[in-house]
C-alpha positions in Angstrom: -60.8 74.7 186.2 -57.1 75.3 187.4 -54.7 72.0 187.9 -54.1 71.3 191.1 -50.4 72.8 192.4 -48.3 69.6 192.4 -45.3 71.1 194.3 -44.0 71.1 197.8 -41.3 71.2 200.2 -39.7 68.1 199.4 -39.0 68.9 195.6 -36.2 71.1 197.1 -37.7 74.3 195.0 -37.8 77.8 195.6 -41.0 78.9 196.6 -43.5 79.8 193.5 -43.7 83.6 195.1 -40.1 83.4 194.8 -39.3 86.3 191.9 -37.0 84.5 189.1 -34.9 86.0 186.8 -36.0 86.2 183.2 -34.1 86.8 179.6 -35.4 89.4 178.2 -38.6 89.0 176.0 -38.0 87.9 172.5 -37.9 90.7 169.1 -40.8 89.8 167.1 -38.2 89.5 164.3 -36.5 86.8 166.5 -40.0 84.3 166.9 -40.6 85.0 163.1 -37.2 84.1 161.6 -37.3 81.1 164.3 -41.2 79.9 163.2 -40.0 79.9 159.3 -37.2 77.1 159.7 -40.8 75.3 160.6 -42.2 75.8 157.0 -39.4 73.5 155.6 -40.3 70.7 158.0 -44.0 71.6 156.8 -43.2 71.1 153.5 -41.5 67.8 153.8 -44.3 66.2 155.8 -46.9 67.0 153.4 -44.6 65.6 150.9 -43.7 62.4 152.8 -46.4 61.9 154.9 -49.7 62.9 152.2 -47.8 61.3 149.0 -45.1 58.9 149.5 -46.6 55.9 151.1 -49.8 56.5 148.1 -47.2 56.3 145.6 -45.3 53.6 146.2 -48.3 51.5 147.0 -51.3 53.1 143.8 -48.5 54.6 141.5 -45.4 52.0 141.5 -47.3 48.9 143.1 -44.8 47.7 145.7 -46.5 45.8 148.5 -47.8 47.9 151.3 -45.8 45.6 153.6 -42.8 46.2 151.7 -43.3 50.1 151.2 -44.3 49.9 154.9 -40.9 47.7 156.1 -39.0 50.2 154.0 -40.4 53.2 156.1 -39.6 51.3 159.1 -35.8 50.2 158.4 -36.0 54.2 157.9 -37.4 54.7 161.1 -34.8 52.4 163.0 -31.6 54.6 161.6 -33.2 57.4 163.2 -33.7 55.8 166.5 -30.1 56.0 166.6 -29.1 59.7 164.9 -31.6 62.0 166.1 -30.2 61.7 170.2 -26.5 62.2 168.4 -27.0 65.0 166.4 -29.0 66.4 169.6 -26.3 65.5 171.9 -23.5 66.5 169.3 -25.0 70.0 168.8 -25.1 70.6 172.7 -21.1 70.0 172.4 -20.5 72.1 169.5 -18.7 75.5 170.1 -18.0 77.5 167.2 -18.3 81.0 166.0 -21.6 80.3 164.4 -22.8 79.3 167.8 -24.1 75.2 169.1 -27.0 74.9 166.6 -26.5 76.9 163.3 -23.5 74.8 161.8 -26.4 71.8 161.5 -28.7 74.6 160.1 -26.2 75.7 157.5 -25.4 72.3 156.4 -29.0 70.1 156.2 -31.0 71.8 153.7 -29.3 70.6 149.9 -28.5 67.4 151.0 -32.1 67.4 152.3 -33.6 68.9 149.1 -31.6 66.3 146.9 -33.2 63.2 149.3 -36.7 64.2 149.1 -36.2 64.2 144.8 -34.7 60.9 145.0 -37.7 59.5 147.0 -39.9 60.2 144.0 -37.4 59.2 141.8 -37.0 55.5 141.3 -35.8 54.2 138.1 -38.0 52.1 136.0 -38.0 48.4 135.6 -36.3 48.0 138.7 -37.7 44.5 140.6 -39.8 45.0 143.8 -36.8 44.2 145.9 -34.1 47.1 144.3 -37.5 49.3 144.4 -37.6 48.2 148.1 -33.8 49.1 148.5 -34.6 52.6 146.8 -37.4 53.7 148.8 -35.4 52.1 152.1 -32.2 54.0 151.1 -33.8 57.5 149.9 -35.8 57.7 153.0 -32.7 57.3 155.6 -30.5 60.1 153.8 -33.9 62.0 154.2 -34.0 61.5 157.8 -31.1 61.3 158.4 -30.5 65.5 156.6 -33.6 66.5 158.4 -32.7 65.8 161.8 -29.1 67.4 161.2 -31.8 70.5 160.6 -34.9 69.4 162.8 -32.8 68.5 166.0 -31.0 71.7 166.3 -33.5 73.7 165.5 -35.9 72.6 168.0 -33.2 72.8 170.5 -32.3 76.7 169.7 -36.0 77.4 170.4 -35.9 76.0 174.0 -32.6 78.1 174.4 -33.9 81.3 173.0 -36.5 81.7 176.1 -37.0 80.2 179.8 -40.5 82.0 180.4 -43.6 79.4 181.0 -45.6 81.2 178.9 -43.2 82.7 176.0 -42.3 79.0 175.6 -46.0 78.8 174.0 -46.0 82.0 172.3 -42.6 80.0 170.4 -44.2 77.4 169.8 -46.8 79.2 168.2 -45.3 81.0 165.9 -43.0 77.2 164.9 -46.6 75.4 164.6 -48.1 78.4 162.5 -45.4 78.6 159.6 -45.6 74.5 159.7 -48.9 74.3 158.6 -48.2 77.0 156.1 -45.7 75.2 154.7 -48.1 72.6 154.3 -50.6 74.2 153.1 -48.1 76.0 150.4 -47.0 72.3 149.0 -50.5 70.9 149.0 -51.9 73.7 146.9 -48.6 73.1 144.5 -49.5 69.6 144.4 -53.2 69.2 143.7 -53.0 73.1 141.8 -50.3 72.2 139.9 -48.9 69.0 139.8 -51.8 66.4 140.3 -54.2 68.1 138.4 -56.8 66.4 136.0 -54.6 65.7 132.5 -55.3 63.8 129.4 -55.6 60.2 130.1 -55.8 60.9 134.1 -58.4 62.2 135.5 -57.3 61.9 139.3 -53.9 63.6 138.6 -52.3 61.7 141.6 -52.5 58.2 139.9 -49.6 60.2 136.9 -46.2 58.8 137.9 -44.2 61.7 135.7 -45.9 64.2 138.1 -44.0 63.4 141.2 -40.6 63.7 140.0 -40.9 67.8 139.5 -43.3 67.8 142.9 -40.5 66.9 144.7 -38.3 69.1 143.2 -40.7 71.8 144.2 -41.0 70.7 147.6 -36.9 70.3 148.1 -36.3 73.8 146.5 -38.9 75.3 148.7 -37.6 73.2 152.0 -33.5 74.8 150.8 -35.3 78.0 151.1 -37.0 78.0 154.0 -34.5 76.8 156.2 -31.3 79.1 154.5 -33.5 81.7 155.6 -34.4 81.2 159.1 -30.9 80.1 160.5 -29.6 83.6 159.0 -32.3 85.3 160.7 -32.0 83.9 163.9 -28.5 83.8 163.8 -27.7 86.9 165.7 -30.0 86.1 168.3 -28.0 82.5 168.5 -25.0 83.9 169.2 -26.7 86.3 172.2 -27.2 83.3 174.0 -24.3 81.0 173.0 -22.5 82.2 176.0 -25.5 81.3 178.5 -25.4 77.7 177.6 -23.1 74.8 178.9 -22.7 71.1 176.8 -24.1 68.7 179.0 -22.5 65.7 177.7 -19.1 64.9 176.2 -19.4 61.8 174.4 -22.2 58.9 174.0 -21.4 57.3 177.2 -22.5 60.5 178.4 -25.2 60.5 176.3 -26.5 57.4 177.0 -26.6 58.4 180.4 -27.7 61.0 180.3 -31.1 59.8 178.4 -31.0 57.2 181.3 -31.4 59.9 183.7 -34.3 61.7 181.9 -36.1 58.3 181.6 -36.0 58.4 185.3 -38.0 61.4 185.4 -41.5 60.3 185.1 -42.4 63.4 183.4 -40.4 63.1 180.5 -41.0 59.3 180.7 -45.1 60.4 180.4 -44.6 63.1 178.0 -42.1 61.2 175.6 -44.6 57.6 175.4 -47.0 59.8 175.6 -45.9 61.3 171.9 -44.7 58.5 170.8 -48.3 57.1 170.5 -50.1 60.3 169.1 -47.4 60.5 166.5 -47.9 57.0 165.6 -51.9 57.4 165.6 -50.9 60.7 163.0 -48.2 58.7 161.0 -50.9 55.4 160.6 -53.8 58.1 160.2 -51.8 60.0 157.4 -50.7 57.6 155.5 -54.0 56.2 155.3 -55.8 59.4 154.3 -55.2 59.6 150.8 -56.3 56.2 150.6 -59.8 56.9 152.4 -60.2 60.8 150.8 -59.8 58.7 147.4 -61.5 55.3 147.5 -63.4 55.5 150.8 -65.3 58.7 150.4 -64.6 59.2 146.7 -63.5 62.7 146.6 -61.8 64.3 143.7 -58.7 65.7 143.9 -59.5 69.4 144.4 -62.0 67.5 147.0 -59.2 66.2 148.7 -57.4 69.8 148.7 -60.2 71.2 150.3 -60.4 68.4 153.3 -56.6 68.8 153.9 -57.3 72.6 153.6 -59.6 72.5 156.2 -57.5 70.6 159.0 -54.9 72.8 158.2 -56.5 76.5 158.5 -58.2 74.9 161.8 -54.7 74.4 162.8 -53.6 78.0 162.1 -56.6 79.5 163.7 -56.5 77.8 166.6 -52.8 78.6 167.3 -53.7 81.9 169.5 -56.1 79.6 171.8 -53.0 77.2 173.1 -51.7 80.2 175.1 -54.6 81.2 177.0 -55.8 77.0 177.3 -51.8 76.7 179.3 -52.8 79.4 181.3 -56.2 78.6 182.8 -55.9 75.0 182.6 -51.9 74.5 182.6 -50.2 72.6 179.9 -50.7 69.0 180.9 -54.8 69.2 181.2 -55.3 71.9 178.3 -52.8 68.8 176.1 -54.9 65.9 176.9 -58.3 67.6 176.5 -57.7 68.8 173.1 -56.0 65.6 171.8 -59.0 63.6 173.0 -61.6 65.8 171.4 -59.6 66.7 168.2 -59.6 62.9 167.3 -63.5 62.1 168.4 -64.2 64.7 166.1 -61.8 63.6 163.1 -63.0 60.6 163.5 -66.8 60.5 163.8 -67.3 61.2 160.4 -66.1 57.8 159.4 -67.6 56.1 162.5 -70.9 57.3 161.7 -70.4 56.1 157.8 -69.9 52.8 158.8 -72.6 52.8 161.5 -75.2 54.0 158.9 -75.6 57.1 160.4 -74.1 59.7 157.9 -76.0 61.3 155.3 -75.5 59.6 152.0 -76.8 63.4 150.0 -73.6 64.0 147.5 -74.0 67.7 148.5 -74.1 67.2 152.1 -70.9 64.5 152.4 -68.1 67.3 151.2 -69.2 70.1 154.1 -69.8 68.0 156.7 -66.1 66.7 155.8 -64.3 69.3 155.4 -66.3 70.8 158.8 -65.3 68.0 161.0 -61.8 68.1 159.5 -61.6 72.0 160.3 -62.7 71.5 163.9 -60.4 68.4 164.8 -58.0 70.9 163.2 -58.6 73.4 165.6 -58.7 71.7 168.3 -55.5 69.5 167.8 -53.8 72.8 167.7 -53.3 73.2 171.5 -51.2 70.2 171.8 -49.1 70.7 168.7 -47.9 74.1 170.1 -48.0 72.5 173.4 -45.6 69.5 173.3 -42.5 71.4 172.6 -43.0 74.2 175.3 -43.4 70.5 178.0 -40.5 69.3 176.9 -38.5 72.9 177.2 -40.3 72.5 180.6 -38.9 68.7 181.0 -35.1 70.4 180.1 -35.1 72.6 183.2 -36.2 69.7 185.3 -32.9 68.1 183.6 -30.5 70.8 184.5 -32.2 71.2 188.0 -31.8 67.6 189.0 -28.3 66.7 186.7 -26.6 69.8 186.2 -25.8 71.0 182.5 -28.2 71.6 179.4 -29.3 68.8 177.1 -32.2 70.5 174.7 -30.7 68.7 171.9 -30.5 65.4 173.4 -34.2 65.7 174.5 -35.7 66.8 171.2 -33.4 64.5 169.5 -35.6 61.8 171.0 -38.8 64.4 170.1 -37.7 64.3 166.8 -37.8 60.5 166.7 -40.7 60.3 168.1 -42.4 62.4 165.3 -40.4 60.8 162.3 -41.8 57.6 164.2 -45.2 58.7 162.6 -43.7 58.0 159.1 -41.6 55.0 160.4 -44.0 52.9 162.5 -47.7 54.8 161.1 -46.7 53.4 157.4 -45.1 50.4 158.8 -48.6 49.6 160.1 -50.8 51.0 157.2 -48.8 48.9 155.1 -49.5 45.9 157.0 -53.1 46.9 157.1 -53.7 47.5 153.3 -52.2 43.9 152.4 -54.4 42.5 155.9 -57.8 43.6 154.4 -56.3 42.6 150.9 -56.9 46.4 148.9 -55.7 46.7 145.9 -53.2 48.6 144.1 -53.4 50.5 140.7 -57.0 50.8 141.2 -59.2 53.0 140.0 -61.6 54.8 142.8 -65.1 53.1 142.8 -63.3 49.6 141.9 -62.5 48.9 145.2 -64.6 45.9 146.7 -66.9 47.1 149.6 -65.4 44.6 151.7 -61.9 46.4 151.7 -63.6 49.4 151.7 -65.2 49.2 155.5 -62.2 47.3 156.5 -60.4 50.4 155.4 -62.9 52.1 157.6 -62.9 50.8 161.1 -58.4 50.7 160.8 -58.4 54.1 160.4 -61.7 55.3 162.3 -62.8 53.5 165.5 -59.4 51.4 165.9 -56.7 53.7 165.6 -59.2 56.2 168.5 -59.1 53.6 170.9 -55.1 53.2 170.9 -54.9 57.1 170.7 -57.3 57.2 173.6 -55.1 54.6 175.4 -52.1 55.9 175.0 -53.4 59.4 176.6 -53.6 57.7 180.0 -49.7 57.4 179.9 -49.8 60.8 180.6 -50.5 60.7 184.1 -47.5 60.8 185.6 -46.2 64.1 184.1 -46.2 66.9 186.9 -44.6 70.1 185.6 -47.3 72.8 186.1 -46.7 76.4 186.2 -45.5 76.5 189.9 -43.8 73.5 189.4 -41.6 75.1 187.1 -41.0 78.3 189.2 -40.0 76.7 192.0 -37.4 74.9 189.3 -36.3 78.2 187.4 -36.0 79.7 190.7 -33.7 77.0 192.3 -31.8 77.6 189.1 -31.4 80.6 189.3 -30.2 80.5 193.2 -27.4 78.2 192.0 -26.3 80.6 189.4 -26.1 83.5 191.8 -24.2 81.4 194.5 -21.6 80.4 191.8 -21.1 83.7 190.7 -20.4 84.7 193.9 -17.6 81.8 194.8 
């Protein structure tokens, strides 16, 4: 099944037919060097999103409203940088190019953030360990989106093609999840392994400290590397683009103007609410891996493991899913099914209806997690080729480029999974009253399938809901030619007054 062609006359398009100009394909070198800079931000969530909203709640006891209000007061300082640092890198001119200055300067301050996080002194009262976490995790943010922003932006500048978008995205999606996967095996190998006197090596408050300075050496590293290998390519472009605001009144209005478009208005609620589902889902999962289903730690490895080699071999399929079924269809189709399927494991535990057999419960786990893995893959390479899509609906409409300024607001939207997803798990662990500094197998049953139906058959409803918001987005492939082609009209007619 093909979407339905959504364009016509009145959008003022070229006609699809219409050949348009392309840039020139991107160097394999260029889409590596550009997908590494994504195995820093890999690194990071796994750190943040797995570990810190366990240990602040298990390991150092503050409330899970607190530790969740804390993540929040977080997530509201970013509401307001990540659109500034976008909108301020699509002003910068400077030998280095729009996007590389941020790229140079995030990464130590960034590294230095994530060790503090896991770094709170001891003794301190459960409002200064409230301050801590609050203040760590805005200098976190707040050195990731001078990275995250501009990066993102730089990979909707380096191509304009429908379909090289995805092939982009693919290779940014596919060295995210191996960052992941590189700091989970570091921290269940290494760091949380079974020692003397704990036996579930992620209840050890002294092994945090040097996991984060793992994870913030390795995120340095990471992103060092990719903005000096995509550097040259940067510059080949720098003349191409044009600023499209020049201060935040222009800003502002210019996010006024791409609300008005009710495809970036779909797309942008749209991941807003999957991010959220992610961000509640996540910071919940150590929680269920641990108590709920009473997995070891190497148990737990092997369930994250799973979701995240689904992830990486589904990568290829996003490309061919944009193509047969265009973006928007292929998106909603696979974020549906990948969260059934992540799901029913727990829904069918609480319904009875999952075998109770020791050796049964691990594969049938780490199965279902591998699948919803697979599956979610499509829209994670997905989202960012839409909204490189949604850009050239900006320009055609207002005139001027504004990548950063849109994935400024992408990059909220997916720190809001951190933000608002531990805002609301820590609501819901002091709601269904679980305990903290527990030991696994302690936890009344009670608590436990409360624990079960938040983060199973609740949180699938509001994803499921919040998929309908997506209705009104209408960029499909001949959409966007007629677009790229008007553009590229313009261009010729100015070149020629």
């Amino acid at each position: 099944m093909v979407a339905n062609d959504t364009s016509s006359a009145k959008d003022g398009f070229a006609p699809a037919a219409q050949a348009v100009p392309r840039r020139a394909g991107l160097t394999l070198r260029t889409k590596l060097f550009f997908g590494l800079g994504e195995a820093g931000e890999g690194v990071k969530t796994a750190a943040l999103e797995t570990f810190l909203f366990f240990y602040y709640v298990q390991v150092v006891g503050l409330s899970g409203t607190l530790t969740g209000l804390a993540l929040f007061v977080a997530l509201l300082a970013d509401g307001l940088s990540d659109p500034l640092v976008g909108a301020w890198s699509d002003r910068t001119r400077t030998r280095l190019g729009r996007r590389h200055p941020f790229l140079y300067a995030a990464p130590i301050p960034l590294a230095m953030a994530l060790y503090g996080l896991f770094l709170p002194p001891a003794g301190l009262p459960e409002v200064g360990m409230f301050l801590w976490l609050a203040g760590f995790a805005i200098l976190a943010r707040f050195a990731m989106t001078l990275y995250f922003v501009p990066h993102m932006a730089l990979g909707a500048e380096l191509s304009h093609d429908f379909d090289e978008r995805v092939s982009i995205g693919g290779y940014r999606v596919l060295f995210g999840y191996i960052g992941r996967i590189v700091a989970l095996a570091l921290a269940f190998t290494v760091f949380f392994a079974a020692r003397e006197g704990y036996a579930n090596g992620q209840l050890d408050p002294s092994a945090y400290p040097p996991f984060a300075l793992a994870c913030g050496a390795l995120v340095a590293a990471f992103v060092i590397i990719s903005a000096l290998g995509t550097q040259k390519a940067a510059l080949a472009i720098a003349p191409k683009t044009q600023p499209s605001v020049a201060a935040p009144r222009g800003m502002i209005a210019s996010l006024r103007a791409a609300m008005a478009s009710p495809s970036f208005r779909a797309l942008y609620v749209a991941l807003l609410v999957m991010y959220i589902y992610n961000g509640v889902q996540g910071a919940l999962a150590l929680h269920m891996n641990t108590y709920f289903w009473l997995l070891q730690p190497m148990q737990v490895q092997m369930v994250f493991y799973a979701s995240l080699v689904g992830y990486v071999v589904g990568i290829p399929i996003a490309r061919p899913a944009a193509r047969h079924f265009d973006k928007k269809l292929a998106y909603m189709v696979a974020i549906a099914g990948s969260c059934i399927v992540g799901s029913s494991p727990t829904i069918l535990r609480l319904l009875g209806l999952f075998p109770t057999e020791a050796n049964l419960v691990l594969p049938l786990l780490t199965g279902a997690s591998f699948l919803a893995g697979l599956i979610g893959s499509i829209p994670v390479v997905l989202s960012a080729a839409m909204l490189a899509d949604v850009a050239d609906e900006y320009e055609h409409d207002h005139g001027g480029r504004a990548e950063g300024l849109f994935f400024g607001a992408n990059a909220f939207c997916r720190k809001a999974s951190l933000g608002l997803g531990g805002a609301a798990a820590g609501i819901v662990i002091d709601l269904i009253r679980f305990p903290t500094k527990v030991a696994p197998g302690d936890v009344p049953a009670d608590a436990l399938v409360r624990l079960g139906v938040t983060y199973g058959p609740v949180m699938l409803v509001v994803l499921l809901g919040g998929l309908m918001i997506m209705a009104p987005y209408n960029l499909d492939r001949r959409r966007h030619e007629g677009i790229m082609a008007a553009l590229a009209g313009r261009k010729a007619g100015q070149d020629l007054a």
